[in-house]
Structures are given as structure tokens and as C-alpha cells.
N, C-alpha and C positions, 0 to 999 in steps of 0.2 A: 420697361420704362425707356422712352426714348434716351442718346444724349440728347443735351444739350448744343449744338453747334458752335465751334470756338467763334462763327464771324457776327454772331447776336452780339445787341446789347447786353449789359451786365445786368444779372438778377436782379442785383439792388433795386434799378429801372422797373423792370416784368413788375419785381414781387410789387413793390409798390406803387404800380397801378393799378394791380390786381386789386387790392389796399384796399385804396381810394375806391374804386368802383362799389366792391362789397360793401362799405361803409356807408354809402348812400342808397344803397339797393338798387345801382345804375347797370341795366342789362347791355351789354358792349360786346367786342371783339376786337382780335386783334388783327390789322391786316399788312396789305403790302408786305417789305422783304422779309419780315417776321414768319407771315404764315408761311410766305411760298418758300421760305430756307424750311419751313419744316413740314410741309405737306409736297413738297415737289424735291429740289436741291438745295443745298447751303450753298447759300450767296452772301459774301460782305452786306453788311449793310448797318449806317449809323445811329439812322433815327427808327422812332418808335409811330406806325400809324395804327391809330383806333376807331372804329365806327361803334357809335351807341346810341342810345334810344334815352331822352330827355325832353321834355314837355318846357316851353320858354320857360316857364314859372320858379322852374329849379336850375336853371343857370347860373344865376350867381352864387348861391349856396353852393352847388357844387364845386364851381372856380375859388372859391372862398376855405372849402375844407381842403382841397388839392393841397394847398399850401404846410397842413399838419402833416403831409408825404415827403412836400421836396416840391412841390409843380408849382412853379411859378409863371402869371404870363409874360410873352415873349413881346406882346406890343401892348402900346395904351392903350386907355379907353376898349378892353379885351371886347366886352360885351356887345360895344359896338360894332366893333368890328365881327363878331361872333353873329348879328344878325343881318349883316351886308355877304357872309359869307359861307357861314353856318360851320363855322371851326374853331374849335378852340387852341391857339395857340401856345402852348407852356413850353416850360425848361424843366430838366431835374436836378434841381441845383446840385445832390451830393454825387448825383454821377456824370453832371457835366452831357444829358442826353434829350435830346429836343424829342418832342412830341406831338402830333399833328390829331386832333379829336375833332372827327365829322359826327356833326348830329344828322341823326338820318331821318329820312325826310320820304321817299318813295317807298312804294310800298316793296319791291325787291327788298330795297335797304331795312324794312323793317323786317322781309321774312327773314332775312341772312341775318339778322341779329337772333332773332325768334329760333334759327335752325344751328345753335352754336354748341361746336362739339370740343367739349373742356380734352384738351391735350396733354399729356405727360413731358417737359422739358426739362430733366436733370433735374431736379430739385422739387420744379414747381410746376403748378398745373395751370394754363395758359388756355382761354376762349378766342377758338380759331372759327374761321367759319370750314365749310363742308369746301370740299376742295371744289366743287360743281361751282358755289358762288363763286369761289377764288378767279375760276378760269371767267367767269363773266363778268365781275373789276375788273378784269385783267383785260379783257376783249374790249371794253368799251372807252378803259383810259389808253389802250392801242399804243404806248410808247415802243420802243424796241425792247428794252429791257422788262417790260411787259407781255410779250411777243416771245422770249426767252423764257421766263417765267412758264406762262401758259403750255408750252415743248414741254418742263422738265416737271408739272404737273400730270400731262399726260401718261409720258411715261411714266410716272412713279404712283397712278390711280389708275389702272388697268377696267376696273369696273364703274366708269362714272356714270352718272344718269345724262347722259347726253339730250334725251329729249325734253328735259327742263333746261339744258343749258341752250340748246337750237331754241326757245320758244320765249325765252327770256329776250336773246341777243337778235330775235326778228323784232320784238318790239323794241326796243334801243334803235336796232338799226331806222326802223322808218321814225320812230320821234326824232333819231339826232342827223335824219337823213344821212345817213352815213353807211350806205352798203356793206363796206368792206369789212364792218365790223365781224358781221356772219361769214362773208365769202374769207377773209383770211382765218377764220376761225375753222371753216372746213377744209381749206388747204393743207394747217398745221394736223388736221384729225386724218386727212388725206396720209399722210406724213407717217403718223404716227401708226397707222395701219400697214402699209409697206414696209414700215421699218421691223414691227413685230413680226411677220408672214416672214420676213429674210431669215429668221432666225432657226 
């Protein structure tokens, strides 16, 4: 059994969204610094991001039972803004931890939901995606601390399926015309191959 990492949010949070989810039969995961503290390295990190798979229709019901958990949303008129944006914004009121819910929409986003490998965290068992999607969120939202991330993924996933992750992030690159998405993504794989051979 994994730990737990002391810089997660508090169970309370996990457990109960895990909750919520089961209770609606809503297929999800959990991402950002959640997954990467524990399929890569532990990194501080506040909030809670989830991608799930939800059809318009059960929106509001689901925003509606969140509440029997602790989720409350964080802005008005949720739903509208929910379809200007495709996110559900809440709070967990008893732990005081924001939560960020992407409905997923592409079909990537729908396989990484589809390919979710339930995790051991101290206690509780957590849907993560496969570290291979992690690194291609991670490629295409490009921040620095995403950049980081993607490093301490590599190292700590020795056997990743690279040729799903190169053949994902060529498509990303020409929809979001964005080159670099790929080429710094074989730089860091550059990287991480020198680094292992030194050893």
C-alpha cells in the first residue's frame, strides 16, 4: 500500500469525492498535483482537480447531491457557467478545499477517463489516470510546474508507452498549433535517457 503523502489534501476531501462520484455512478479521475505527487513525486499542492465523464442532462443532479458530501459551488448561476466552460466549480466546506471538475469532452479525455487505474493512498483508493495520460495533460497545459511534473513522471515510470504518448501530443500539437508541445516533450525524454545511461 502506498503512503499517503503528507503535502495532499486531507482524506476527508479524496474520501469524499470518491463518495460523491460512486453515488451517482459518475466515471472520473483524479488529476493535476494529486496524481503527479503520486505517480511521479510529492509536491505540495492545495486543491483537488477532477476529470469525469457526464452527459449535460445529469448536471444539475450531480451538483445537487455534491452538497449531501460537503461540495458546494464556488460561483453563481454554477451551471452556467459550467456550460460557457465545462467546469464545475465547488468548495468542501468541512475541509475548507476547492475543487476544480472538468467534464470531458475529447475523445483523449474520454479514453483517460475509460483507462483509470484505481490507486492505493494510505487509507483510500483513489482513480488516477495511467501516468502516459498524466505526461500528455501535462505536455499540452505546458506550464513550468507542468514541465517539472512531466521530469519526475519520467523518472519514477521507467516503462511508459511512449508511442501512445508521441502520437497523442502530434495531434495536440497541430490542432493547438503549438510545436513545442512534442519537441519539449522529447527534449525532457532526451533528458531522461542520459540521465539513466550515467548511472
Amino acid at each position: 500500500m502506498a503512503k499517503r503523502p503528507p503535502t495532499l489534501p486531507p482524506e476527508a476531501t479524496l474520501g469524499a469525492l470518491v463518495q460523491w462520484l460512486h453515488s451517482e455512478d459518475v466515471p472520473g479521475i483524479i488529476i493535476g498535483g494529486i496524481a503527479s505527487s503520486l505517480l511521479g513525486r510529492p509536491r505540495l499542492t492545495r486543491d483537488v482537480d477532477v476529470l469525469i465523464l457526464l452527459e449535460e442532462r445529469g448536471w444539475e443532479r450531480f451538483l445537487s447531491v455534491g452538497v449531501r458530501f460537503g461540495f458546494f459551488p464556488r460561483v453563481e448561476d454554477a451551471l452556467v457557467f459550467a456550460h460557457r466552460s465545462r467546469v464545475f466549480l465547488v468548495h468542501h466546506k468541512p475541509s475548507g478545499v476547492d475543487i476544480d471538475i472538468s467534464l470531458a469532452a475529447l475523445p483523449f479525455e474520454e479514453e483517460s477517463v475509460a483507462q483509470v487505474r484505481w490507486t492505493k493512498a494510505g487509507k483510500l483508493s483513489l482513480p488516477l489516470p495511467t501516468p502516459e495520460n498524466l505526461i500528455i495533460m501535462k505536455a499540452v497545459a505546458h506550464r513550468p510546474q507542468d514541465m517539472a511534473d512531466i521530469k519526475a513522471l519520467l523518472d519514477a515510470n521507467p516503462k511508459l508507452n511512449l508511442r501512445r504518448i508521441r502520437r497523442w501530443l502530434r495531434e495536440f500539437s497541430v490542432a493547438l498549433d503549438a510545436p513545442d508541445i512534442l519537441r519539449d516533450l522529447e527534449r525532457l525524454l532526451g533528458r531522461s535517457r542520459t540521465k539513466k545511461g550515467s548511472k
